[in-house]
PDB file of N, CA, C and O in Angstrom:
ATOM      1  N   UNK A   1     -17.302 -80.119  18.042  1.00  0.00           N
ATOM      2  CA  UNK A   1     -18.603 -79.502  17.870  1.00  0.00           C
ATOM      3  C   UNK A   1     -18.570 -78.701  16.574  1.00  0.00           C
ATOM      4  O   UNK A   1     -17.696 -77.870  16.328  1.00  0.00           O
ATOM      5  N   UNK A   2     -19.728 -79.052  15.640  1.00  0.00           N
ATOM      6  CA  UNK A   2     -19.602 -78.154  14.569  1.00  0.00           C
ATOM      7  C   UNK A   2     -20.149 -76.694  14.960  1.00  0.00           C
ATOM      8  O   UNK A   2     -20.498 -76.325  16.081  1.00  0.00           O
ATOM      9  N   UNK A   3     -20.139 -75.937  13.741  1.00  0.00           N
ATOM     10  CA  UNK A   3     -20.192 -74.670  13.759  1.00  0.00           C
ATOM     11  C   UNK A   3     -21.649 -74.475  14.340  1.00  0.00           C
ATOM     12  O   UNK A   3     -21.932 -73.866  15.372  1.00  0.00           O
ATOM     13  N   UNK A   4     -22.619 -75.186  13.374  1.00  0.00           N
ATOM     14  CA  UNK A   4     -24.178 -75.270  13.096  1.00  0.00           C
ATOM     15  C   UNK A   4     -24.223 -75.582  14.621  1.00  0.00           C
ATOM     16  O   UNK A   4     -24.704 -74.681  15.308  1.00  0.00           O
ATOM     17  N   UNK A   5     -23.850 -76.582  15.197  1.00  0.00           N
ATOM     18  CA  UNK A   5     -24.414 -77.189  16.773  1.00  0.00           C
ATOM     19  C   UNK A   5     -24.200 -76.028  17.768  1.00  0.00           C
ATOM     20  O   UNK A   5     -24.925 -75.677  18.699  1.00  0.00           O
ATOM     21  N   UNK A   6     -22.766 -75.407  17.248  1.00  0.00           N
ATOM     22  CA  UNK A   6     -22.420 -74.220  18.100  1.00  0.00           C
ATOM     23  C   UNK A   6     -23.603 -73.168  18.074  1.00  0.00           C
ATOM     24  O   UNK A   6     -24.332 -72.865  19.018  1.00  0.00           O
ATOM     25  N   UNK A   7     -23.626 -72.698  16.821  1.00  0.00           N
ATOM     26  CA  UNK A   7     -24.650 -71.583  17.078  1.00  0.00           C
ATOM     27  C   UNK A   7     -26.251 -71.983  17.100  1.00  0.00           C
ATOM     28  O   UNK A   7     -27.220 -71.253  16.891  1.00  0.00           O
ATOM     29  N   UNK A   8     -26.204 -73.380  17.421  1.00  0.00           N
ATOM     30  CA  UNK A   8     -27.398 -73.772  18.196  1.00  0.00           C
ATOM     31  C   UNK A   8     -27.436 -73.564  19.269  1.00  0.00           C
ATOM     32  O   UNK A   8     -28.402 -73.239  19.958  1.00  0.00           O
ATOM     33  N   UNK A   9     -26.307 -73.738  19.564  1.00  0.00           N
ATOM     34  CA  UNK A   9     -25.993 -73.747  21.207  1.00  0.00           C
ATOM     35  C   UNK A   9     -26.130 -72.119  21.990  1.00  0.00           C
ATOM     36  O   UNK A   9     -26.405 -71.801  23.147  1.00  0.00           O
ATOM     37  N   UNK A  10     -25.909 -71.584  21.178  1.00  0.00           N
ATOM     38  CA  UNK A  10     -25.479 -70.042  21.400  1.00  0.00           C
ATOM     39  C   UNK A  10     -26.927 -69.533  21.677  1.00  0.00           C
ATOM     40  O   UNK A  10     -27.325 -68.975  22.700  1.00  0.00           O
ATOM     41  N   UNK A  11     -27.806 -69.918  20.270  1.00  0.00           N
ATOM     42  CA  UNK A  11     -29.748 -69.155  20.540  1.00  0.00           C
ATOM     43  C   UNK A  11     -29.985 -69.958  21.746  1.00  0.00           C
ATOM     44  O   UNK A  11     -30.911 -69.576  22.461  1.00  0.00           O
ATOM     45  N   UNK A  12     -29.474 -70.763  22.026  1.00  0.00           N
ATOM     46  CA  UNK A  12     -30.534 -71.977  23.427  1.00  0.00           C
ATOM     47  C   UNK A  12     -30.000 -70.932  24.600  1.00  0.00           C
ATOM     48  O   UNK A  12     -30.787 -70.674  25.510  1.00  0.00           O
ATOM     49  N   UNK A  13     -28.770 -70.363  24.603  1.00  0.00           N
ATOM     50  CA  UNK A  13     -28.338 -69.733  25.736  1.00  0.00           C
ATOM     51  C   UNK A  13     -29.033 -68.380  25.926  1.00  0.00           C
ATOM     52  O   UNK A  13     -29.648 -68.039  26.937  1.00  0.00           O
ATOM     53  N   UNK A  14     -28.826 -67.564  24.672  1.00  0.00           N
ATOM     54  CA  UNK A  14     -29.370 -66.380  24.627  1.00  0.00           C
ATOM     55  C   UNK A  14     -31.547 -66.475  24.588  1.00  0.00           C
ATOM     56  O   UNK A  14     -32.371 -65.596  24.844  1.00  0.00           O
ATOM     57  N   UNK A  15     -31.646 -67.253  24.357  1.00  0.00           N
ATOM     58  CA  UNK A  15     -33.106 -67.459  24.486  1.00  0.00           C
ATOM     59  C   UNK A  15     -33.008 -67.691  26.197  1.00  0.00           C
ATOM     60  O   UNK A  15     -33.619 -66.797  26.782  1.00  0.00           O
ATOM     61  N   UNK A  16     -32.439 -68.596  27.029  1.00  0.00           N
ATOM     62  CA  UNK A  16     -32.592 -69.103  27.668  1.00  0.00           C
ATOM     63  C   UNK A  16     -32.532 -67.532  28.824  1.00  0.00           C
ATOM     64  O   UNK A  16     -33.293 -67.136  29.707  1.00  0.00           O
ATOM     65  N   UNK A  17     -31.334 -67.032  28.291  1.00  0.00           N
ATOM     66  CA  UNK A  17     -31.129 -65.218  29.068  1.00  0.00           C
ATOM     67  C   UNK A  17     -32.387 -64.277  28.952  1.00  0.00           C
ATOM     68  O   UNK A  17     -32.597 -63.366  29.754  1.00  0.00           O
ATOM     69  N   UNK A  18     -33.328 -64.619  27.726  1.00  0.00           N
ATOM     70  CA  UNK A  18     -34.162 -63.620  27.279  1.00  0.00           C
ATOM     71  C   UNK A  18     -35.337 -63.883  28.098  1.00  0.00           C
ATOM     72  O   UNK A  18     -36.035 -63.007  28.609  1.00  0.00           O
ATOM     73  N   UNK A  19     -35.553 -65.392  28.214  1.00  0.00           N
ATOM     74  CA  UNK A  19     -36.714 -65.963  29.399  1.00  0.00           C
ATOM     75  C   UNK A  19     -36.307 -65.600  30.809  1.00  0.00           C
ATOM     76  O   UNK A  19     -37.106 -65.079  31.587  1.00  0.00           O
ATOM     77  N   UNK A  20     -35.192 -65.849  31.095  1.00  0.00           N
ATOM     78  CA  UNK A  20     -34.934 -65.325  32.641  1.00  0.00           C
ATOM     79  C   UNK A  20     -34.752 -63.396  32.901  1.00  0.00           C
ATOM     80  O   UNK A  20     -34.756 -62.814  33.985  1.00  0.00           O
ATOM     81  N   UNK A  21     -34.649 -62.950  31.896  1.00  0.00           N
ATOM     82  CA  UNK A  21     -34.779 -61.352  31.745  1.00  0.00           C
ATOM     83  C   UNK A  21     -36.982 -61.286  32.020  1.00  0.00           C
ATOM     84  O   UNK A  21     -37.635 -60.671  32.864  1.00  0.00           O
ATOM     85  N   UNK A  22     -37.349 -62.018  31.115  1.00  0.00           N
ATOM     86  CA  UNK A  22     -39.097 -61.447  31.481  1.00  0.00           C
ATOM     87  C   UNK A  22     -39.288 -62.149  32.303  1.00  0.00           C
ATOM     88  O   UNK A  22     -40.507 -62.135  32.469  1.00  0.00           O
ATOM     89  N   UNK A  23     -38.744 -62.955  33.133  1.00  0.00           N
ATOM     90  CA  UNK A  23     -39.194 -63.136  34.418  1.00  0.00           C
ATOM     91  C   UNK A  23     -38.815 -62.419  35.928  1.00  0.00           C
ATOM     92  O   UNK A  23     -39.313 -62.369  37.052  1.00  0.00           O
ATOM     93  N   UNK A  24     -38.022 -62.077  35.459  1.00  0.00           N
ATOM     94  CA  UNK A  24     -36.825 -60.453  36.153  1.00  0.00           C
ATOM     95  C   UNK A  24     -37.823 -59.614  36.274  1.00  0.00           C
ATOM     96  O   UNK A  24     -38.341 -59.413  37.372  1.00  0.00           O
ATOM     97  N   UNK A  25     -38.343 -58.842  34.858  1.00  0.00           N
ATOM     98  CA  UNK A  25     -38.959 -58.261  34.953  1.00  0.00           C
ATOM     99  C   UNK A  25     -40.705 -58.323  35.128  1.00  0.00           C
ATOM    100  O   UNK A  25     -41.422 -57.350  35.364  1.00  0.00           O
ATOM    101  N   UNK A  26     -41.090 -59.545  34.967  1.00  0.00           N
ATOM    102  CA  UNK A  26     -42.383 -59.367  35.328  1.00  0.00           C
ATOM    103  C   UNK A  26     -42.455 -59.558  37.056  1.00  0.00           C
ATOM    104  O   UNK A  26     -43.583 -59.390  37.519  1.00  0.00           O
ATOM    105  N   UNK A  27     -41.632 -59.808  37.805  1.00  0.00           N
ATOM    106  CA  UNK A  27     -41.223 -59.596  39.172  1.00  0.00           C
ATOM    107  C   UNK A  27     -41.023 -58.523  39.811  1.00  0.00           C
ATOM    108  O   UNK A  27     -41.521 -58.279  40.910  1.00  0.00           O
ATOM    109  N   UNK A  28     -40.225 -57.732  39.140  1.00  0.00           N
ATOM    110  CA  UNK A  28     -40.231 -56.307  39.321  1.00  0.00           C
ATOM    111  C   UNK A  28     -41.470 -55.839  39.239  1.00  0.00           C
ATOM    112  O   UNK A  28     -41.852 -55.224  40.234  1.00  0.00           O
ATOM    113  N   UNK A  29     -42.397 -55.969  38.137  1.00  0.00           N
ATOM    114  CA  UNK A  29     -43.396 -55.506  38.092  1.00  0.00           C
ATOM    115  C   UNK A  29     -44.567 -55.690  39.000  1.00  0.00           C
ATOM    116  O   UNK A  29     -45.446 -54.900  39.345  1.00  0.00           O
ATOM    117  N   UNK A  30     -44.247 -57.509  39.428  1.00  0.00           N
ATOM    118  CA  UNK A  30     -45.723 -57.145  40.861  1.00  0.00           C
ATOM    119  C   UNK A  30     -44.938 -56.341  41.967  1.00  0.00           C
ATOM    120  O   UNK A  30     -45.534 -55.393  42.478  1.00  0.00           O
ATOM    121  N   UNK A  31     -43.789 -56.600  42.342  1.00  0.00           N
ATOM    122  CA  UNK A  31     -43.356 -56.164  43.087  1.00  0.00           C
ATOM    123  C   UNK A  31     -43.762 -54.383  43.429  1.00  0.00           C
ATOM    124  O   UNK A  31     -44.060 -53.920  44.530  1.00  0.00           O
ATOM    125  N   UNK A  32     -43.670 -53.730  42.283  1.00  0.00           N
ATOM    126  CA  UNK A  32     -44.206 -52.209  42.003  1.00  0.00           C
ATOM    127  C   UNK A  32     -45.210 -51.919  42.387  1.00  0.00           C
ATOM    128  O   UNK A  32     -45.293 -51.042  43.247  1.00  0.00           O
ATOM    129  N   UNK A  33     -46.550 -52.676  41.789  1.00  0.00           N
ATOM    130  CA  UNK A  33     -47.628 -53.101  42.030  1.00  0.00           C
ATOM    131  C   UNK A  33     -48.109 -52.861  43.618  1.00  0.00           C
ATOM    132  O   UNK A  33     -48.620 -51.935  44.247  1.00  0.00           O
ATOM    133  N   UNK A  34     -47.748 -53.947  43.849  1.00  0.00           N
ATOM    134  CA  UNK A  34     -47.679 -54.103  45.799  1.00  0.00           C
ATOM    135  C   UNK A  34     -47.010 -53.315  46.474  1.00  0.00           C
ATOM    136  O   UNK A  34     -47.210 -53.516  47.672  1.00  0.00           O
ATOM    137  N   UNK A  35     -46.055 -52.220  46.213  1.00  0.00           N
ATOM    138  CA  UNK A  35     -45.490 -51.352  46.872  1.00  0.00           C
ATOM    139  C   UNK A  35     -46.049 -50.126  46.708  1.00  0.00           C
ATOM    140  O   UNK A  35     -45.781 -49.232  47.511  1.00  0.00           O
ATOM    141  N   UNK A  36     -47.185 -49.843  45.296  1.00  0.00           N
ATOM    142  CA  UNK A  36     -48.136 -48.947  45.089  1.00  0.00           C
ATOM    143  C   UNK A  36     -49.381 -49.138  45.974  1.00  0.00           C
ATOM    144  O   UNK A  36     -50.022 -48.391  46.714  1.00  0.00           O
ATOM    145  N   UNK A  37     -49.460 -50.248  45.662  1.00  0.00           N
ATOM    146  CA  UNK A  37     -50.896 -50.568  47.059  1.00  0.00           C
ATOM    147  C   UNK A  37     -50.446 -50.604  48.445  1.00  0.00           C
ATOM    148  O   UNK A  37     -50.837 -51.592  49.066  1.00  0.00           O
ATOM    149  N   UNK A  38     -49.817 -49.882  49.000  1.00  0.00           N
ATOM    150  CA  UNK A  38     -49.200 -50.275  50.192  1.00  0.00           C
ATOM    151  C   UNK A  38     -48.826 -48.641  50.854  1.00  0.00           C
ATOM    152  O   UNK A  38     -47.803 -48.584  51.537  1.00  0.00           O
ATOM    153  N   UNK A  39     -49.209 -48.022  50.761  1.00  0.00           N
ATOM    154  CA  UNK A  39     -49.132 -46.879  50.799  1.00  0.00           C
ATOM    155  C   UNK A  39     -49.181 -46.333  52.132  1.00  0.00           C
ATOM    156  O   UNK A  39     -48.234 -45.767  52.680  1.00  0.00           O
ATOM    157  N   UNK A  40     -50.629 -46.575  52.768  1.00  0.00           N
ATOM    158  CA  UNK A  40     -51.256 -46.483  53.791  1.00  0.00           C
ATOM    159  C   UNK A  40     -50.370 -47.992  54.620  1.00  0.00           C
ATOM    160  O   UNK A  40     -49.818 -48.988  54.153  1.00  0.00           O
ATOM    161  N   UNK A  41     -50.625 -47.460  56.110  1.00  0.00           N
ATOM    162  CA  UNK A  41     -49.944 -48.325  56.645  1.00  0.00           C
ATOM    163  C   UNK A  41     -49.883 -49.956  56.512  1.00  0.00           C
ATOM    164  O   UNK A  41     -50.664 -50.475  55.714  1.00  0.00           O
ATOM    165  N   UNK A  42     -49.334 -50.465  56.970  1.00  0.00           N
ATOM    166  CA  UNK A  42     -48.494 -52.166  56.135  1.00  0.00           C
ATOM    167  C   UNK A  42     -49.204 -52.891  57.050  1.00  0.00           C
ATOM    168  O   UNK A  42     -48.891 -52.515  58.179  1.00  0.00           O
ATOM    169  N   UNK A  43     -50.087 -53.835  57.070  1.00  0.00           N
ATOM    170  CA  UNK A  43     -50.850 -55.032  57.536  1.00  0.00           C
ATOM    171  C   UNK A  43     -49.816 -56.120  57.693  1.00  0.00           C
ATOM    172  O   UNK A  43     -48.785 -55.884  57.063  1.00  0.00           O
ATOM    173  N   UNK A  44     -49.825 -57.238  58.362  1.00  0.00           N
ATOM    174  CA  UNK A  44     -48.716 -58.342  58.487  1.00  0.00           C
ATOM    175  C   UNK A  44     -49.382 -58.833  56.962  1.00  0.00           C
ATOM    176  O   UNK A  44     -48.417 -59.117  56.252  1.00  0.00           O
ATOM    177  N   UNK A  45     -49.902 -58.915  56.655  1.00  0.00           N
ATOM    178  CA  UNK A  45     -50.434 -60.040  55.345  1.00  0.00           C
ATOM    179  C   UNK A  45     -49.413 -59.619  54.439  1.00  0.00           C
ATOM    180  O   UNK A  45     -48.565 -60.371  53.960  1.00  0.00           O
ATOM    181  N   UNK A  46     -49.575 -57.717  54.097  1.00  0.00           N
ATOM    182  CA  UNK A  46     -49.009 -57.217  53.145  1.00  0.00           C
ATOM    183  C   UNK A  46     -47.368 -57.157  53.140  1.00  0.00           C
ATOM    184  O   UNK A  46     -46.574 -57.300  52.210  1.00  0.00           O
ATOM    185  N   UNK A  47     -47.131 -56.851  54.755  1.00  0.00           N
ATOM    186  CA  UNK A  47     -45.749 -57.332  54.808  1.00  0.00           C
ATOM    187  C   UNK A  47     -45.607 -58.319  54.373  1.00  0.00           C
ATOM    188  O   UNK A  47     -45.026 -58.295  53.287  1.00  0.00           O
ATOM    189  N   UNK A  48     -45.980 -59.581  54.855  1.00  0.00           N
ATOM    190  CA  UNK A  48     -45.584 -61.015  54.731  1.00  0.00           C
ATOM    191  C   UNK A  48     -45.254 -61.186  52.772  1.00  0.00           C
ATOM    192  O   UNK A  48     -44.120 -61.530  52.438  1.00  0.00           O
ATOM    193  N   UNK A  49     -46.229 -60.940  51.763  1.00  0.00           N
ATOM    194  CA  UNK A  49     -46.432 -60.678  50.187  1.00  0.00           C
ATOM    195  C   UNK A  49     -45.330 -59.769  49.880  1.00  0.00           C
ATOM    196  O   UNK A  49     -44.709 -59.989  48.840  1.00  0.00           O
ATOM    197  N   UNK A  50     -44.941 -58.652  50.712  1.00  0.00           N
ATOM    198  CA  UNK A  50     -44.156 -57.689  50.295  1.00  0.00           C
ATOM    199  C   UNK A  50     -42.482 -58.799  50.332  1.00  0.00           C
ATOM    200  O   UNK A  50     -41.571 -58.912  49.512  1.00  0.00           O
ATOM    201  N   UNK A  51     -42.599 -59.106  50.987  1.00  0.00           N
ATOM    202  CA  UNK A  51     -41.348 -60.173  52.020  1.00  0.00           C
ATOM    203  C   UNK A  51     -40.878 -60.761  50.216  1.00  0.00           C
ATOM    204  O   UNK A  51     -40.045 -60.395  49.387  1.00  0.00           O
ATOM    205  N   UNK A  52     -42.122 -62.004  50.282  1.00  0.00           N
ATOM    206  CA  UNK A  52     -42.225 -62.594  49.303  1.00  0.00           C
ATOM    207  C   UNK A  52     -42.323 -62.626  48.137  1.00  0.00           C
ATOM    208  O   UNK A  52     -42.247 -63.548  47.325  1.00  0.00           O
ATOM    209  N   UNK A  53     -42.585 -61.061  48.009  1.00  0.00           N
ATOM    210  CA  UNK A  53     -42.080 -60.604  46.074  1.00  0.00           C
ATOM    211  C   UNK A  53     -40.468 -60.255  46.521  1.00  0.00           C
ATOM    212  O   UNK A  53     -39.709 -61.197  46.293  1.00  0.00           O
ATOM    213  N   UNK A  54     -40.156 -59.664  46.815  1.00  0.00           N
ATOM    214  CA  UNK A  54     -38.876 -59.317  47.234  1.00  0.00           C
ATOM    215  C   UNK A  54     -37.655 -60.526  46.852  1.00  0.00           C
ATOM    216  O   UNK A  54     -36.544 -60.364  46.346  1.00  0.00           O
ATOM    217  N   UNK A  55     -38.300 -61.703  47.282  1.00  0.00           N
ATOM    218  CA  UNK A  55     -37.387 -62.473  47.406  1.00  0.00           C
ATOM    219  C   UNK A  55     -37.782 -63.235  45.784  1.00  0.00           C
ATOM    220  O   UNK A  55     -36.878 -63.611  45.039  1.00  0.00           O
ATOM    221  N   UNK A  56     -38.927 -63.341  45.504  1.00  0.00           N
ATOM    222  CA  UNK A  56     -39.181 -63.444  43.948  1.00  0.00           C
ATOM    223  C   UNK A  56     -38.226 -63.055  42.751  1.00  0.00           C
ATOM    224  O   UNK A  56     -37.648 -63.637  41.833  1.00  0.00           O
ATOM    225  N   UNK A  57     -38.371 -61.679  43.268  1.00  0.00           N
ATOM    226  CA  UNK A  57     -37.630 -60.852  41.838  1.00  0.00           C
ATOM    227  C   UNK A  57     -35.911 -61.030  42.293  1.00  0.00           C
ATOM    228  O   UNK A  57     -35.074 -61.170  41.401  1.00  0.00           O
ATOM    229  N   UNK A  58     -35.540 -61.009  43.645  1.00  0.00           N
ATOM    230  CA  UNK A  58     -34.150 -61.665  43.941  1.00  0.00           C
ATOM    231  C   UNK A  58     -33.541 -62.598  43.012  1.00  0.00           C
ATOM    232  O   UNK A  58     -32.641 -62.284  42.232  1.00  0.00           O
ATOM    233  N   UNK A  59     -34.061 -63.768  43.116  1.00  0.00           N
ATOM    234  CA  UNK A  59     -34.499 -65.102  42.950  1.00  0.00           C
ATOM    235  C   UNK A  59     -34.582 -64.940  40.910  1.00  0.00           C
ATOM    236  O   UNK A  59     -33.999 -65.654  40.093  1.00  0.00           O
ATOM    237  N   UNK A  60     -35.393 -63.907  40.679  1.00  0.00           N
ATOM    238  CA  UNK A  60     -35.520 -63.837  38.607  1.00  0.00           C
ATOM    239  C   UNK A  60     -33.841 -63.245  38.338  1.00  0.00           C
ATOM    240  O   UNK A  60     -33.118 -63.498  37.374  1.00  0.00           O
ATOM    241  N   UNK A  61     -33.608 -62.584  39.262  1.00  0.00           N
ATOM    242  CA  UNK A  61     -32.440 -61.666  38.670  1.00  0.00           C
ATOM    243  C   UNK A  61     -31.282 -62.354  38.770  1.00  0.00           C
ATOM    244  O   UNK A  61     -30.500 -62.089  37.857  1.00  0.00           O
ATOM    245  N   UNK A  62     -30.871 -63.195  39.610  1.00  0.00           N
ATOM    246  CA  UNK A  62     -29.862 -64.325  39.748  1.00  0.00           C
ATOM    247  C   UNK A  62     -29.876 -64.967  38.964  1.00  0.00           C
ATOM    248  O   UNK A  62     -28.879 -65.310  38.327  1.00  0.00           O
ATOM    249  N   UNK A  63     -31.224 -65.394  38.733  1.00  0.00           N
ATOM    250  CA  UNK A  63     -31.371 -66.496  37.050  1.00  0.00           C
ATOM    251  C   UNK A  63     -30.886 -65.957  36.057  1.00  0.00           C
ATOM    252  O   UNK A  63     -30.008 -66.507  35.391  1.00  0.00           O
ATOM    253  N   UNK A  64     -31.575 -64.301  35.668  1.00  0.00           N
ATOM    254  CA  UNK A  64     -30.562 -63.788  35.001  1.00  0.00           C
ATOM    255  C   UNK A  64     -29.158 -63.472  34.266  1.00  0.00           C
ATOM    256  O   UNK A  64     -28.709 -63.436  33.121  1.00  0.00           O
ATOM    257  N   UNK A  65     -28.594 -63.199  36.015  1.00  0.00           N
ATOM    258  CA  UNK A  65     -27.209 -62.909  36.150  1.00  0.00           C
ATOM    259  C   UNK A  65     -26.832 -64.444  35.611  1.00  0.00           C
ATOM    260  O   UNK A  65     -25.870 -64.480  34.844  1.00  0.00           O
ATOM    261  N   UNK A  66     -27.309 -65.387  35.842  1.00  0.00           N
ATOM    262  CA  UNK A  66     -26.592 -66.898  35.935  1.00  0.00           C
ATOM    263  C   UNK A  66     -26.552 -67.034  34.201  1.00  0.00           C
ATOM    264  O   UNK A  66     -25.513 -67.232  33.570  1.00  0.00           O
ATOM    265  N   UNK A  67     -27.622 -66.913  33.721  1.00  0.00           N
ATOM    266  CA  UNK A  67     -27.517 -66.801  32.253  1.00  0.00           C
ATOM    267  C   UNK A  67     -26.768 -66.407  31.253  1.00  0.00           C
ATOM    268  O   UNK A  67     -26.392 -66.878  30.180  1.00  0.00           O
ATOM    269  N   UNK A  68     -26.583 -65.041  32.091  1.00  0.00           N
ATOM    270  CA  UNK A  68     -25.567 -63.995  31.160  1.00  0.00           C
ATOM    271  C   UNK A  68     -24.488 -64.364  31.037  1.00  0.00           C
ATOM    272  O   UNK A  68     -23.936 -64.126  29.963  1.00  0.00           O
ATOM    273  N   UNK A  69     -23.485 -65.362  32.475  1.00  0.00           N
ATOM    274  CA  UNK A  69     -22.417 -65.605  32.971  1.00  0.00           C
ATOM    275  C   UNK A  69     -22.005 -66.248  31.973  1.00  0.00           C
ATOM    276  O   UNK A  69     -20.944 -66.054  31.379  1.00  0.00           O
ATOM    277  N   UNK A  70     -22.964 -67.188  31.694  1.00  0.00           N
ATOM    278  CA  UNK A  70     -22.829 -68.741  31.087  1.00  0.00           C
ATOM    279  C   UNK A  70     -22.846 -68.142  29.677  1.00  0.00           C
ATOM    280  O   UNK A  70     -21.774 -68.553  29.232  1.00  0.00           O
ATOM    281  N   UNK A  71     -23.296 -67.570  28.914  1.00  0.00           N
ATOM    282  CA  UNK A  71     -23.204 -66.949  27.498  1.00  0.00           C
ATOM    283  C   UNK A  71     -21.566 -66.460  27.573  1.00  0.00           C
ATOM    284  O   UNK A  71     -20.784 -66.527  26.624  1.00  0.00           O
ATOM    285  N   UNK A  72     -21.219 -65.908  29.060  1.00  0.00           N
ATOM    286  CA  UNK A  72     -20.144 -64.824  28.223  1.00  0.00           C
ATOM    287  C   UNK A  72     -18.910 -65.824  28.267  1.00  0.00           C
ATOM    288  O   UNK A  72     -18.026 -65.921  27.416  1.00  0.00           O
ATOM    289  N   UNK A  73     -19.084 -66.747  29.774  1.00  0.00           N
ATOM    290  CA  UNK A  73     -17.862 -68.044  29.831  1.00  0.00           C
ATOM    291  C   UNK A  73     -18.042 -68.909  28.121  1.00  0.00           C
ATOM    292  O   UNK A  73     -16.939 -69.230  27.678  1.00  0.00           O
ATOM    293  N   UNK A  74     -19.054 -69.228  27.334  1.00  0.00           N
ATOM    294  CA  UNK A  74     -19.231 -69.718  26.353  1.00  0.00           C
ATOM    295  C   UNK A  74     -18.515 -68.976  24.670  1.00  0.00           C
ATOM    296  O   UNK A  74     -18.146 -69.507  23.623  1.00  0.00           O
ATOM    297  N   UNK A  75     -18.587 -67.626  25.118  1.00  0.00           N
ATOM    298  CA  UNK A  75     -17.881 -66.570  24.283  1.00  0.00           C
ATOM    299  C   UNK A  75     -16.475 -66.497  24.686  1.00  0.00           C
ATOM    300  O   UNK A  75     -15.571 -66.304  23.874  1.00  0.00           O
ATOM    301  N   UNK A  76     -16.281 -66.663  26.040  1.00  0.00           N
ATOM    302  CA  UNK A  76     -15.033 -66.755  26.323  1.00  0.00           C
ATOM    303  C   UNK A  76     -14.360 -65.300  26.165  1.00  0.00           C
ATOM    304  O   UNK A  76     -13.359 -64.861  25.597  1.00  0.00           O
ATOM    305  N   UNK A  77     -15.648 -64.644  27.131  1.00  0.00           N
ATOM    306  CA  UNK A  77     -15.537 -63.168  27.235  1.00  0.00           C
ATOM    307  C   UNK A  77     -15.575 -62.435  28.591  1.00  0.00           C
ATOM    308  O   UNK A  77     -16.502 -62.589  29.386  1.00  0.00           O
ATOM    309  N   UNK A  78     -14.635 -61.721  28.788  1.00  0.00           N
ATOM    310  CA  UNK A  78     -14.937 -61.695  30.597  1.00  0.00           C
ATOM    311  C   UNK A  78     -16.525 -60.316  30.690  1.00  0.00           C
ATOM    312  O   UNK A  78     -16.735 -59.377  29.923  1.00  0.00           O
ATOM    313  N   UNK A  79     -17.157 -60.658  31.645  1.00  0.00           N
ATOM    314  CA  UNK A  79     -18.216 -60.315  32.072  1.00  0.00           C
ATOM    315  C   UNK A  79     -18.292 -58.861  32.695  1.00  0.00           C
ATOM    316  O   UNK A  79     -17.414 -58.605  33.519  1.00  0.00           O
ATOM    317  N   UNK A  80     -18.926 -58.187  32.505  1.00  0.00           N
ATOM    318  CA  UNK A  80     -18.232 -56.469  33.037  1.00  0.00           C
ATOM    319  C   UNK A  80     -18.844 -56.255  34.748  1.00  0.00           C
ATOM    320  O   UNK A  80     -18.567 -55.236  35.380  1.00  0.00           O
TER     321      UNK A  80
END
């Protein structure tokens, strides 16, 4: 692998970390959202949505974590 392909390879990863980071966080963010509107006592609906962001932003942050892994095994750097 040349150098050039390498540090092609490197933005595809770190782009690829930077997309699964705003999806992290725009998860977090309904998640906030719905836990601000929720104040007053919890309806099954709102539970049920509450359930289901929960497992949303779970679900962004693993992608995350999975991203980061793969950059640092690629650096050949251990992960903190």
């Amino acid at each position: 692998m040349s150098l050039i392909a390498t540090d092609e390879y490197l933005t595809e990863l770190v782009s690829d970390l930077s997309v699964a980071f705003r999806m992290y966080s725009n998860e977090a963010v309904n998640l906030r959202t719905l836990l601000a509107r929720s104040r007053a006592p919890v309806s099954p609906e709102i539970s049920y949505a509450l359930q289901k962001q929960c497992v949303a932003e779970v679900q962004a942050f693993e992608e995350y974590l999975n991203r980061k892994e793969e950059i640092f095994a690629y650096l050949n750097v251990e992960s903190r």
